[in-house]
N, C-alpha and C positions, 0 to 999 in steps of 0.2 A: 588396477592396472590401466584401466581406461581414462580417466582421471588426471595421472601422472602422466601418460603419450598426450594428451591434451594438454597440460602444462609445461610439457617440452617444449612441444608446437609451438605456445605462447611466448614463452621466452625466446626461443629464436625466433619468433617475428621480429619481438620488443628490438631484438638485438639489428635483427636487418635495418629495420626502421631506422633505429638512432645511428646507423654507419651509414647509410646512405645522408643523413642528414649533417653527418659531420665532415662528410665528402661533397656537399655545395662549397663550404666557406674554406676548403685545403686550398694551400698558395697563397695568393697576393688574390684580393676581392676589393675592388673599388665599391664603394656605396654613395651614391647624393642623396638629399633629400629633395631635393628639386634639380629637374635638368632642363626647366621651363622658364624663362624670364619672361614674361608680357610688357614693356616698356611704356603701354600708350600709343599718346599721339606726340609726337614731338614737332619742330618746325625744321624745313631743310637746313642741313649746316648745323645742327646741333650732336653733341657726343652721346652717345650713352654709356655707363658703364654700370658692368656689374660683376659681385664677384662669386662664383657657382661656390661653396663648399664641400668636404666630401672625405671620407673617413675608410681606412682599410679595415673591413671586415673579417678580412684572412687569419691566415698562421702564418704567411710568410710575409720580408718587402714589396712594400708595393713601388712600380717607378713609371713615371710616366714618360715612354719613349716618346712620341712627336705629339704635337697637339695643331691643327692648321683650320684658320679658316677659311669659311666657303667660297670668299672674294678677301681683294685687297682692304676694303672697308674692314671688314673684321679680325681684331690682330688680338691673339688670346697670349696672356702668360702666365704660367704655372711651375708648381714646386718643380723644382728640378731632383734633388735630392730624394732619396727613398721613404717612402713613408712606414715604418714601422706599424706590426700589426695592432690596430685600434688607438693609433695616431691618427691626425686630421692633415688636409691639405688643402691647395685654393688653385682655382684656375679663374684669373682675372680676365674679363673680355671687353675689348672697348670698339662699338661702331661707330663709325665717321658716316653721318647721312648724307654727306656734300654731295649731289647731283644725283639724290633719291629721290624719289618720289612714291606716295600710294602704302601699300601694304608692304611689308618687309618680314621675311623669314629669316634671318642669318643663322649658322648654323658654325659650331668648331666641333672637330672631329677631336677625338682623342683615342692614342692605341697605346696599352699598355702592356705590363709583363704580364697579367693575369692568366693564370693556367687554363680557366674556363675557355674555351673559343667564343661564347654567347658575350662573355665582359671583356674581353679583351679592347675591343672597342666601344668607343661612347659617344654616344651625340648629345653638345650641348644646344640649348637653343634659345635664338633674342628672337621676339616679334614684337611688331608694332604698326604703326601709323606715321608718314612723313608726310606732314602738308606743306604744300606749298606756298609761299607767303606770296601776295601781289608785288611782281616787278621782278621778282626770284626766277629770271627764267634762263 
């Protein structure tokens, strides 16, 4: 008897465990593999681009409502369209360094449908280096 209430036990664990586990990825779940670009060093006046990828994890659409970057320099563009569960999608970002200088963070926000409140928002992010070339001033 002892035995058997101890392998109830067990299986309702098993079972809590793998329902909670299949209640992270319910809804629309954005995933990157990278939300980090490191660019270098580039010289003032030059573009960078690059383009994040990123794949819905979910069971539902995924859709990306706005996406804005941190200044006018960084202008991000992204699927518009819904991305189907374990379909891929792109969020292109291009900074203008014209009248940069030094260390640079940029950063594009991105808010989506995702039911999570923790994913619903995304930060991508460019850094790097802008030197100043002599006479650039």
């Amino acid at each position: 008897m002892k035995k058997l209430l101890i392998l109830f036990f067990a299986v309702g664990m098993f079972q809590t465990a793998f329902a909670q586990e299949e209640k992270v990825n319910d809804g629309p779940v954005i995933s990157f593999k990278e939300k980090l670009h490191e660019f270098g060093v580039i010289n003032r006046g030059d573009t960078v681009e690059y383009t994040f990828r990123f794949e819905n994890i979910g069971t539902a659409p995924l859709k990306i409502l706005s996406a804005r970057g941190s200044c006018g320099c960084t202008v991000p563009k992204y699927s518009r369209e819904e991305i189907a569960p374990g379909d891929k999608g792109e969020v292109f970002v291009r900074f203008n360094s014209a009248g940069k200088s030094g260390m640079q963070n940029k950063t594009v926000t991105l808010v989506t449908n995702a039911t999570d409140k923790s994913k619903k928002q995304v930060v991508l992010t460019l850094r790097g280096r802008v030197d100043v070339q002599s006479g650039d001033d």
